[in-house]
C-alpha positions, 0 to 999 in steps of 0.5 A: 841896732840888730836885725835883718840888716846886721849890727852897726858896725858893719853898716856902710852902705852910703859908702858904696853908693857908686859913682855910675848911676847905670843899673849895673852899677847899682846892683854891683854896688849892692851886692858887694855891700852884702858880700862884706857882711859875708851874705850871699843873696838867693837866686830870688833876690838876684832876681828881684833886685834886678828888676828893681835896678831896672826900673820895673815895677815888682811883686815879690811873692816869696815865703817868710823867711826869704830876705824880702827886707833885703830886697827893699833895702835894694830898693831904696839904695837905688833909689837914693842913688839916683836921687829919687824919693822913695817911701816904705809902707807898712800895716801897723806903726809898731813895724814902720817905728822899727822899718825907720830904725833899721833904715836909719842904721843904714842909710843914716838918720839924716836921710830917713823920715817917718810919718805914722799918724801920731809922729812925724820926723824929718818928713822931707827925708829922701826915704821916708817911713808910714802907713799905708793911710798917710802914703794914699792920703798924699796921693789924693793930696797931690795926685801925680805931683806928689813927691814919690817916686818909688813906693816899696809895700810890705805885707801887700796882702793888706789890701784885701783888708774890709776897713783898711785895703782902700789905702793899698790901692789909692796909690796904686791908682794916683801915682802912675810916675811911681815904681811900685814894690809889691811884697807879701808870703801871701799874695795869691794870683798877682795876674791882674795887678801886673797887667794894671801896674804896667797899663797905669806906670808904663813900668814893666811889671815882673811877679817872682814867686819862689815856692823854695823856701831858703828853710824847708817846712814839714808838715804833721797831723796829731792825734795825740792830745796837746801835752803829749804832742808838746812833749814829742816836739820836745823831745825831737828838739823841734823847740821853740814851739809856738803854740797857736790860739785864738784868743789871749785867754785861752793862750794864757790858759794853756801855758798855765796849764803847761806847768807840768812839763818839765821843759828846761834843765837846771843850767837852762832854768839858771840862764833864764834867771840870770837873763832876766836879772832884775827885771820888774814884773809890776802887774798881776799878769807879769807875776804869772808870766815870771813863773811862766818864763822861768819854767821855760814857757813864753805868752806872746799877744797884743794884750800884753804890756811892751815890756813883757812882749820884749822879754819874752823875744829876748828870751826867745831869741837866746833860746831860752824859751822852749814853748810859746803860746801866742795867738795868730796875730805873730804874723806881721812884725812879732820878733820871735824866732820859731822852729815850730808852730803848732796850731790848736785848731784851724777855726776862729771867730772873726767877730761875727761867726765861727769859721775855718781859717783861709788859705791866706791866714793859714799860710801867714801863720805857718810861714813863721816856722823855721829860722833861716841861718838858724834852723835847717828845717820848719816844723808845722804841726796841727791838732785834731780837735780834743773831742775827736782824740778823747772819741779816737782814745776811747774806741783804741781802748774798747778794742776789737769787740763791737759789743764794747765799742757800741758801750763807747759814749763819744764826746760832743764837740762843744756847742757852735764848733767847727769842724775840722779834719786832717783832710782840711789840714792839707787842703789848708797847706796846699791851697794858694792864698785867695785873690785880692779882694779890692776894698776902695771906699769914698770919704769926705776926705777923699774928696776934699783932698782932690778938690784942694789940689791943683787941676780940675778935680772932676776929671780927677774924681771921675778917673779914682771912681771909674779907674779903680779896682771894683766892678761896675756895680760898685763903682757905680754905688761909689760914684752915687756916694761921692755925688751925695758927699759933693752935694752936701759940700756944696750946700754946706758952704764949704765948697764952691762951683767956679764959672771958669777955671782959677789960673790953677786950673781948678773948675771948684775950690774950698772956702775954708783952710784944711789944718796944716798936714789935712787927713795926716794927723789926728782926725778930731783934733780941730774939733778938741780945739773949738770944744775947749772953748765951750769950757768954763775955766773957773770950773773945778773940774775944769782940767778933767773936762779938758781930758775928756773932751780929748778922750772923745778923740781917740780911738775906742779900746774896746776891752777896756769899755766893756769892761766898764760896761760890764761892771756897770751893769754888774753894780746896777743889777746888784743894786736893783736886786736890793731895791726888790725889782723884778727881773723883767723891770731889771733887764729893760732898765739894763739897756740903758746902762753904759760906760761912763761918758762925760760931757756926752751932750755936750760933745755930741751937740758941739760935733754936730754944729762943728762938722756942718762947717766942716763936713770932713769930720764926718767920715769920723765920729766924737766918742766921749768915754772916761778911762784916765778920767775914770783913773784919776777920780778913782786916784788909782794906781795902774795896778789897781785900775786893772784889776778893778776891771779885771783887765789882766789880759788887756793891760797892754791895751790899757797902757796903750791908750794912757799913753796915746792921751798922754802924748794928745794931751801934751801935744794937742793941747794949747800952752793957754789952756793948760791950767796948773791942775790940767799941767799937774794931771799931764806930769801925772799920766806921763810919770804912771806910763812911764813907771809901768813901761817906760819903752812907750814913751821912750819910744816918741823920745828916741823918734827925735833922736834916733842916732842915740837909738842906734846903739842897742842896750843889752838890758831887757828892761830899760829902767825908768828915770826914778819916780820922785825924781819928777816932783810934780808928778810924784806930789799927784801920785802922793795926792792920789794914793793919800785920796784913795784911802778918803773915798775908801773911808767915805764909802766904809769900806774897811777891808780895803782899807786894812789891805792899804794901811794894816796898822789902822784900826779903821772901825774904830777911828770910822766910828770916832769920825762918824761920832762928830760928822755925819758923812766924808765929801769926796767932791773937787774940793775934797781933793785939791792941793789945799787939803793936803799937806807935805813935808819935804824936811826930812831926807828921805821922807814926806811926811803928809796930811790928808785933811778930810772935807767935812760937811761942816767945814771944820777940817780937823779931821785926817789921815797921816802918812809917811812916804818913803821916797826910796822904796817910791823909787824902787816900786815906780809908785808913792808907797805911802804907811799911815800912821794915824786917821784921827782928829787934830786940835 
């Protein structure tokens, strides 16, 4: 595996573990393992691991670019060398997956765990990948027993996060035996935590800043509109070039509108071709982006599916690409090298209003530009706002004369705009990152955590509330807060107040079992478990009720809801507009329009009896929505499912969570629950993510295995296993595809059904089937295995038979198709030509 620690071949870093445990010989051992991979270490890094060897706690506040990696992997070889526990923390699961690899390489897999939430391997490995959440809820766990000895934090700015920081600082507070390494670009004054980290550990505590970056940034003001800034860039051979928005429509926007550039050279156009060889762009985005990055243009945003992502980065890296336009989410764990970044404003909207970037932000983001071994320099470049240049363009050309300057009609800035100016650039670039904000919170869990624990949990929680990073006022509300969560643990019946302590020295207990692993997995899950007992097995949607009861678990993916939302409310105003409804009457009635929600009284009735036996689920709330159940009833493909709602830009998002079901489902579920239509839709959503992008799943797989992940493939794409080779889940997808064209037919829609099957004169057959039956059911019967017939006899082929379920059950109309298992295979789809809607007998 590649990356800040070099290639396999050259990793042997458990060989040099000395024989001395003594500082000297750690940081001598460590050094030399660098200098045969023919790296010499900064003066920042001597420095740093230094402190590191010494025992003391360090904040490492040096620029992007610096080699804090490689500090942290100084860390955990002194640790491992004197046989201490050490864990590496991180934001997001995408940067911990990749931390676990590049540690595995090092340190061989036998001696790296990871826990994340949704994965935990060798969890009782010496040096142990994670979140920041699962580091601070084993802190509340364990208090000063936790097995931790050392605690390495990337990306420490976190802490400041409003709905994340507190599990930054929970460690901090719990774990004083810990040596703690503390590392971000964007840190601000650490004053305070130096002198906390010592009171707390005894640990001396050293901050080493370094404003030296090991590659120079320079820095440049445009008043050039953007293509012609781009063209100069290019011209300077300043590329790649990031071009930074604040939104994923408006970077997908841009590199459309980049087309015009001539940005590579035939041979340069030839190489990305070639690079790209047979990779598959499968959704409308990736077509758009085919044209993108065969022109030399990369997009890069969280939206967007992992694959197109990866080929972008691989292209990057090759130096293929010359522009990027991404948005300011590159900052943590994006693999993209930069020589430039070029930011088209320093306002965003932070979800509730419009404002100018932070110092903080701002650094994060330029912190990107220039690569070191790479590039001899950085290059931040910053665009005035358009209205301003178009306004400055207008007053050059109107010359000297007052009479023609006065005649200038100057652009607006568009409505809600805020301003900025050269003068906020460099206040901007010169400005330290902001103080760290503490963000600590109290929860159920945080509670029950500390009452489940050894000792006496009064003392423990009055020291967490009192002895945190907050002011008075806040600690006092918090305290208020932690009272009324105690109380109502009390009340509950779930905690007991004991009249003498237990031989543990606890003063109260729990009078339930917190689940193996409490506050460490999904949060929901046992109250999935207890709700599927609510369900009537003989039911016909059964299997679907069982899906939705888990995607009342998961996290809510917000664009896809609105979406639905969207399209909901679209259909009822159309819908009404026919009825004749007054507008007024149309807008109240809008408000209780929603995405879909099945089993919404159920789940939230069940919820609510469920969290007054356990009140820990209250820090968390039931979220019934239909997005694979949605799909399935739809008996879409991927493809069709983004564009039905118009998720192009989302499709990423989309993936994601059918993937995060996919793996609940197969995991959460218990074997007795699955019936053979609930095992037959799990193959099936299994098999679409993984024919859309398999690296997902693939991912969970290599997670088991990581020593056959090691060896890194030279494809950008790693092709899918073929789609007919799982047949269970290619009979659904046949099912699926073959059902489509029922509910089109049942709602007449003749055009998309012309779209799916050109050779069909559907009018005509529509009007022979009406002749005879009043309407086409689309009900659960309509689209059981019993209604459609396969035949596998041919090779090559299936020959199937879609019966329609008509009203008066005589099953002797339906649909005839052929499906070609090879083009099935090429495609990672069931192609399906039909060949007859007709009447049978």
């Amino acid at each position: 595996m590649s990356g800040v620690f070099g290639s396999m071949e050259d990793v042997t870093l458990l060989e040099h573990l000395p024989a001395e445990t003594d500082p000297d010989s750690i940081y001598e051992a460590f050094v030399e393992w660098n200098a045969e991979r023919g790296l010499t270490l900064y003066p920042a890094q001597e420095e740093a691991l230094i402190e590191v060897v010494s025992g003391n706690n360090l904040i490492l506040a040096t620029p992007t670019g610096s080699g804090k990696s490689l500090v942290a992997a100084g860390a955990h070889f002194a640790a491992l060398a004197e046989g201490r526990r050490t864990f590496y923390t991180a934001p997001i699961k995408a940067l911990v997956s990749e931390k676990f690899f590049d540690l595995c390489a090092i340190f061989g897999s036998e001696n790296v765990g990871m826990m994340t939430g949704d994965a935990a391997v060798n969890s009782s490995a010496p040096i142990i990948c994670c979140t920041a959440e699962i580091l601070a809820n084993i802190a509340l766990r364990d208090g000063e027993e936790a097995d931790v000895d050392q605690v390495v934090m990337d990306e420490f700015h976190f802490y400041s996060d409003p709905d994340r920081g507190w599990a930054w600082q929970v460690p901090l507070i719990e774990l004083p035996h810990a040596q703690f390494i503390l590392m971000s670009a964007t840190l601000g004054d650490m004053t305070r935590f130096e002198k906390d980290l010592t009171r707390r550990t005894g640990r001396p505590t050293t901050t080493i800043r370094s404003a030296t970056r090991p590659v120079p940034l320079y820095f440049s003001y445009r008043m050039t509109p953007l293509h012609e800034t781009l063209e100069e860039l290019l011209e300077a051979k300043q590329a790649p070039v990031y071009v930074v928005h604040f939104t994923q429509a408006s970077a997908m926007e841009r590199a459309q509108a980049l087309m015009s550039i001539n940005m590579c050279t035939r041979e340069e156009k030839d190489a990305i071709a070639e690079m790209i060889g047979g990779f598959r762009f499968t959704t409308r985005f990736g077509r758009a982006l085919s044209r993108l990055v065969r022109h030399g243009i990369g997009v890069h945003h969280a939206g967007m599916l992992p694959k197109y992502r990866r080929l972008v980065e691989r292209l990057a890296q090759a130096g293929l690409l010359k522009v990027i336009c991404g948005t300011d989410t590159l900052g943590v764990g994006v693999n993209v090298p930069i020589r430039t970044v070029l930011f088209t404003a320093l306002s965003k909207f932070d979800g509730k209003r419009v404002r100018l970037l932070s110092a903080r932000e701002f650094h994060q983001i330029a912190g990107r530009a220039g690569r070191a071994g790479f590039d001899t320099a950085g290059y931040v470049v910053c665009q005035a706002p358009e209205h301003v240049i178009e306004n400055e363009r207008a007053l050059a050309k109107a010359g000297d004369d007052p009479k023609k300057r006065r005649k200038v009609v100057r652009k607006k800035p568009p409505e809600g705009f805020v301003n900025w100016s050269e003068e906020t650039f460099n206040r901007l670039r010169q400005a330290e990152p902001e103080p760290l904000v503490s963000r600590f919170k109290v929860s159920n869990a945080m509670l029950l955590n500390v009452i489940n624990r050894p000792g006496d949990c009064f003392q423990a929680m009055k020291r967490l509330l009192t002895d945190n990073h907050e002011d008075r006022k806040a600690q006092r509300r918090h305290i208020s807060h932690a009272i009324a969560i105690y109380r109502s643990l009390l009340a509950g019946g779930v905690v007991e107040q004991l009249p003498e302590p237990d031989e543990q020295g606890r003063r109260a207990r729990l009078t339930v079992d917190l689940q193996p692993e409490f506050a460490l997995n999904q949060n929901l899950s046992t109250f999935a478990l207890a709700a599927f007992e609510l369900l009537d097995p003989e039911s016909p949607t059964y299997a679907l009720d069982i899906v939705s009861i888990i995607e009342s678990i998961l996290d809510d993916p917000r664009p896809i809801l609105q979406a639905q939302l969207n399209k909901a409310r679209a259909e009822a105003i159309a819908e009404m507009k026919a009825e004749g409804i007054e507008y007024e009457e149309r807008m109240e009635r809008l408000v209780e329009i929603t995405y879909p929600m099945p089993l919404e009284d159920l789940l939230f009735s069940a919820y609510e009896t469920y969290r007054r036996g356990h009140p820990w689920v209250g820090d968390y709330t039931v979220s019934p929505k239909s997005i694979v159940r949605d799909m399935f009833e739809r008996a879409m493909t991927f493809s069709e499912y983004v564009q039905y709602y118009e998720l192009a830009r989302a499709e990423g998002t989309v993936l994601r969570y059918l993937a995060d079901a996919y793996r609940t489902l197969d995991r959460t579920v218990p074997e007795h629950f699955k019936t053979d239509d609930l095992q037959d839709l799990i193959e099936w959503l299994g098999e679409l993510v993984r024919q859309v992008d398999s690296s997902l799943i693939d991912e969970w797989e290599k997670l088991q295995n990581p020593d056959e992940a090691l060896e890194e493939s030279e494809e950008i794409e790693e092709k899918p296993k073929p789609v007919t080779a799982n047949q269970r889940a290619f009979r659904v997808l046949v099912r699926n595809a073959m059902f489509r064209l029922v509910e089109l037919a049942a709602l007449e829609k003749e055009e998309e059904l012309a779209e799916l099957a050109p050779d069909i004169d559907w009018t005509a057959a529509l009007d022979a089937y009406y002749e005879e039956h009043d309407e086409i059911l689309t009900g659960p019967d309509a689209r059981g295995p019993n209604l459609l017939l396969i035949d596998t006899s041919e090779p090559g082929v299936w020959r199937v038979r879609q019966i329609i379920d008509d009203p008066e059950g005589d099953h002797d109309w339906g649909i005839s198709a052929e499906v070609d298992l090879a083009a099935s295979d090429e495609e990672g789809r069931a192609v399906v030509r039909v060949t007859a809607f007709d009447r049978l007998g």
